[in-house]
C-alpha positions in Angstrom: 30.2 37.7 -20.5 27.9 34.9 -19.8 25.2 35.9 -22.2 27.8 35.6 -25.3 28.7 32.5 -24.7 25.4 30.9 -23.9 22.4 32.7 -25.8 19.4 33.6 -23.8 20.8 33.9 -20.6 20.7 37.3 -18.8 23.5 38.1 -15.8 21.9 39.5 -13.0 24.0 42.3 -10.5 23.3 42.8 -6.7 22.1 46.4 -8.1 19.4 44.5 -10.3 18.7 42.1 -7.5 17.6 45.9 -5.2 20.5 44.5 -3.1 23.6 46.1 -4.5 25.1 49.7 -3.0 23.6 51.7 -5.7 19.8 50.7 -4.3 20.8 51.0 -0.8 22.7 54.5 -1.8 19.1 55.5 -3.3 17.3 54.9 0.4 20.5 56.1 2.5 22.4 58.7 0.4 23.3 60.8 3.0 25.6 58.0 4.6 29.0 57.9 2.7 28.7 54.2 3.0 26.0 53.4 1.1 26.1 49.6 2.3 25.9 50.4 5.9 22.5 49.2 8.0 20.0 51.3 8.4 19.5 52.8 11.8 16.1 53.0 13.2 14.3 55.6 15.4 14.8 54.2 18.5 18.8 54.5 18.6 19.8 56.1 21.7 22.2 58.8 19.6 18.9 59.2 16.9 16.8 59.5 19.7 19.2 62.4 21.5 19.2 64.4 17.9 15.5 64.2 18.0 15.0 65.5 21.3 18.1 68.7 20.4 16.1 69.2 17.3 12.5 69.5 18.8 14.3 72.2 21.9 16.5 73.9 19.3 15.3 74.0 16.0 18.4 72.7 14.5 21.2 70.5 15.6 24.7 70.7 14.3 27.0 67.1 14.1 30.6 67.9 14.2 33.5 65.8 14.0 36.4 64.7 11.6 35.6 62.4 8.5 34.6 59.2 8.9 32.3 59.3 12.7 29.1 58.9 10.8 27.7 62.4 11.1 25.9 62.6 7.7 24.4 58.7 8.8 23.1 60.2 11.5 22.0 62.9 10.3 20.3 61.6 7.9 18.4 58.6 10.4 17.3 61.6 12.6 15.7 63.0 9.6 13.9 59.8 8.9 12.9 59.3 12.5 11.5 63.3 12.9 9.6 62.6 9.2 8.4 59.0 9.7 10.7 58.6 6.5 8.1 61.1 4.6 10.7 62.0 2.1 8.5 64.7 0.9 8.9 66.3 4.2 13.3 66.1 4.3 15.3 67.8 2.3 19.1 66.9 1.7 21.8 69.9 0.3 25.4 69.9 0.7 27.3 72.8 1.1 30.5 74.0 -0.7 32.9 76.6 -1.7 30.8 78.3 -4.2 27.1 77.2 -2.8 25.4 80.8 -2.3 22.1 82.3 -1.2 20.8 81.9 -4.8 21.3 78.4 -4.4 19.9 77.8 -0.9 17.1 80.8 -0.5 16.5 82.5 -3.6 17.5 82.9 -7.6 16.9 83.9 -10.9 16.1 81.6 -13.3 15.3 81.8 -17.0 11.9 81.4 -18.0 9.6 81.8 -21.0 9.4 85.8 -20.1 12.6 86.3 -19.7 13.8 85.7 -15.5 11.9 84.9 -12.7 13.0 84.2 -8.9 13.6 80.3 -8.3 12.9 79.4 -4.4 15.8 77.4 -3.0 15.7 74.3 -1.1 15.1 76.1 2.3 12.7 78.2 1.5 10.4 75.1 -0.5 10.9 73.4 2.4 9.9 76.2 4.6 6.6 76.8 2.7 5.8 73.1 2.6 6.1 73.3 6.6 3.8 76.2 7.1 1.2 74.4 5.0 1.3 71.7 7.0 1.9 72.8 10.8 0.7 69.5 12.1 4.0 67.3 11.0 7.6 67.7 11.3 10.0 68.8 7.9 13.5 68.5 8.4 16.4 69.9 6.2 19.5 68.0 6.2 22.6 70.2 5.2 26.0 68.3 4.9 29.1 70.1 5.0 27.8 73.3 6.5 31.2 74.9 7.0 32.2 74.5 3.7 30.1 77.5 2.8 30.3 80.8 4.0 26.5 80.7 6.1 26.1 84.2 6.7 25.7 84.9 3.1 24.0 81.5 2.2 21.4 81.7 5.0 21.3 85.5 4.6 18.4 87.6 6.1 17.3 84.0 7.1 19.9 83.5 9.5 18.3 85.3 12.6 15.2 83.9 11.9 16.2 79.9 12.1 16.7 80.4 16.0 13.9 78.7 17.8 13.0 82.4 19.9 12.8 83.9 16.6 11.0 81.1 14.9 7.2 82.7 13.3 8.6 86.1 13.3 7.8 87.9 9.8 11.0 89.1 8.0 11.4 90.0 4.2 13.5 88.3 1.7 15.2 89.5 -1.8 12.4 89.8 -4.1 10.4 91.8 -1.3 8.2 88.6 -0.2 7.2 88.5 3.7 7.9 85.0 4.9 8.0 83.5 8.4 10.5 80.0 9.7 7.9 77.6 10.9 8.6 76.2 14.1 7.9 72.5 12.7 10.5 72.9 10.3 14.0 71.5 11.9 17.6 71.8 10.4 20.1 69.2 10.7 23.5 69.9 9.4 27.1 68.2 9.5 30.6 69.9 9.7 34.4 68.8 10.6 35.5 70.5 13.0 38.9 71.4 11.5 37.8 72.7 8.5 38.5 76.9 7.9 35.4 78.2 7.5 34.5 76.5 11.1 34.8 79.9 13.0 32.5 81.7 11.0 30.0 78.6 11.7 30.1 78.9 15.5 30.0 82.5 15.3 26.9 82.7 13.3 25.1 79.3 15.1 26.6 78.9 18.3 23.4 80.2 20.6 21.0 79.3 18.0 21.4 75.4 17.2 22.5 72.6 19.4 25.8 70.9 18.6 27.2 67.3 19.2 30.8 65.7 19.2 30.5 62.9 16.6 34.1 61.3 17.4 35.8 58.4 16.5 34.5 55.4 18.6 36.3 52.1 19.5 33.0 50.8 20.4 31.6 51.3 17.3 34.8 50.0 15.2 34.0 46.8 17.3 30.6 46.3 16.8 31.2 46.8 12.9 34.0 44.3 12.1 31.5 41.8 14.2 29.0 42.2 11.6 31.6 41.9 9.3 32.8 38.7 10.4 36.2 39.8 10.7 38.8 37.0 12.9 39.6 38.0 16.3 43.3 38.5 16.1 43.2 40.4 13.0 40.3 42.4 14.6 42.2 43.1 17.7 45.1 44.6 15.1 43.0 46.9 13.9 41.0 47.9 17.1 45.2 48.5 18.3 46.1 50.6 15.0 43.1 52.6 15.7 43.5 53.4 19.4 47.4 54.6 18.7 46.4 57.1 15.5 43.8 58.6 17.3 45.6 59.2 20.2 47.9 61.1 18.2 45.1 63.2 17.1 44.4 64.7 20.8 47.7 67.1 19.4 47.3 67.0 16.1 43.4 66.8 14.7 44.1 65.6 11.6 45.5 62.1 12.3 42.0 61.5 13.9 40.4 58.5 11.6 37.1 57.6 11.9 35.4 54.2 12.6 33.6 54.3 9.0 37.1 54.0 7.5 36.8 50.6 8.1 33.2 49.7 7.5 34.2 47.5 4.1 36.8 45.5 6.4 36.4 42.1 6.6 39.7 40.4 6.1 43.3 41.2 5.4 43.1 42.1 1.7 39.8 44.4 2.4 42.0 46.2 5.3 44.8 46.6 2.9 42.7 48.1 0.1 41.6 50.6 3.0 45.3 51.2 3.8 46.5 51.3 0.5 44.0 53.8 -1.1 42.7 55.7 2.0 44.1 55.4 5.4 48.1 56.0 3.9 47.3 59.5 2.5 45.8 60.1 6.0 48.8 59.5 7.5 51.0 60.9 4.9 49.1 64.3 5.3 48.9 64.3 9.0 51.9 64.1 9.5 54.2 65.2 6.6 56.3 67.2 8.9 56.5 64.6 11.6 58.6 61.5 9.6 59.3 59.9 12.5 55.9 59.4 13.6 54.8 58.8 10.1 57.0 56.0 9.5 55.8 54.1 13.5 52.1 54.5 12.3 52.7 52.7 8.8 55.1 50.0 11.1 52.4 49.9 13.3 50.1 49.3 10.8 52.1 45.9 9.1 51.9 44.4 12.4 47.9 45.0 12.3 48.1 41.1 10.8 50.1 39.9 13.5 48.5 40.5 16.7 49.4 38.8 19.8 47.0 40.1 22.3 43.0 39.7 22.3 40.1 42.1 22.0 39.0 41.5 25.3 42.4 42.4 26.9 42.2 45.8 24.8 38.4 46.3 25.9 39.1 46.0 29.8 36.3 43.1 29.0 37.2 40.1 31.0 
């Protein structure tokens, strides 16, 4: 370390700088690339959330891993708050999340128990003590849980038609949804408890395909400087696993895979530590096309044919 060897002198990281990934995780946790720009209200896809979210009540992002759905999300959060974080909330469901957790619970006090409100309903009450501003409650990995019994008695009273109606929760409290609360939730679509999602929100929220997009890949290894014939190897890789993925859903690979890519060592960290189990998963009953993707994959750094020619640019 510097500050051994010459006394007095103090190393400074990105992260003490307010530059590094943990200060922009802080701002933009709900993005699982904490180092990705921020996206502002006026996006066109923020902009179509927004509008879903004020005619809905709630908008559902589905898509496999890696099509920015929790980015977005969390931007169309932002946008409805004016970046008011006392007005967003941000929970992730999972396996054992429950309605004690999300609604309602017990918890130990000087007496003895009392009920605990969950995030929804803090954020509910916040919203119908201020009607003139828009909340919005951010829930990642919605089909992880099972929503009927995490939502609960609340889950008829989230639709927009149903929105001010009284109903009672579990410790006998009357409480209404405010209409100017607004839930925004993310979910792959391939995950098991996906049925019992779309039963339970499938006339009551909006819902829109977050898939993996070329465009997008391209428009990120720009920023990231990355050479044009290595680009166009990866831009190739990309368009032949995901056109595997129209018969089998979980070879689809998302353009944030590759938002760290920059040069061939970067792209090989992906491969080595990501994008290989991907494939090894996908299609461990498939060798042959298994073994073509990796192939494919080595002659990412050898590319003879441009972007452009790829793009149907001229």
């Amino acid at each position: 370390m510097l500050e051994k060897l010459i006394p007095g002198v103090r190393t400074l990281t990105a992260d003490d700088l307010g530059i590094g990934s943990r200060a922009k995780a802080a701002s933009s946790h709900a993005s699982s690339a904490p180092d990705a720009p921020e996206i502002t209200g006026d996006h066109p896809r923020v902009q179509e959330i927004a509008r879903l979210a004020s005619i809905y009540g709630g908008v559902i992002l589905t898509g496999p891993p890696g099509t920015s759905k929790s980015f977005f999300a969390h931007s169309a959060a932002q946008a409805l708050t004016g970046g008011d974080k006392k007005r967003c909330a941000f929970v992730q469901f999972h396996a054992s999340y429950q309605y004690e957790d999300f609604m309602l619970g017990l918890s130990p006090n000087q007496g003895g128990f009392g009920f605990k409100k969950g995030p929804f309903l803090r954020l509910a009450d916040a919203a119908d003590k201020d009607r003139g501003n828009t909340y919005a409650l951010v829930i990642d990995e919605l089909s992880r849980a099972d929503v009927g019994r995490v939502f609960g008695e609340a889950l008829t009273y989230v639709e927009r038609s149903k929105r001010e109606l009284p109903f009672t929760i579990a410790n006998g409290e009357e409480i209404r949804v405010p209409s100017n609360l607004v839930i925004l939730a993310t979910m792959n679509p391939f995950d098991r408890g996906v049925d019992e999602v779309d039963a339970a929100f499938e006339r009551r929220f909006a819902k829109v395909s977050m898939d993996p997009d070329k465009a997008v890949l391209l428009e990120m290894l720009d920023d990231n400087g990355m050479e044009e014939k290595l680009k166009a190897g990866v831009v190739r890789w990309f368009g032949r696993i995901n056109g595997h993925a129209r018969k089998n859903p979980a070879a689809a690979v998302g353009h944030a895979y590759f938002s760290t890519a920059t040069d061939e060592a970067s792209l090989w960290d992906i491969w080595e530590y990501q994008l290989k189990y991907l494939v090894q998963r996908a299609f461990r009953r498939d060798e042959n096309t298994r073994a073509d993707l990796e192939t494919a994959w080595a002659h990412v750094f050898s590319v003879p044919e441009p972007v452009a020619a790829q793009t149907g640019q001229p």
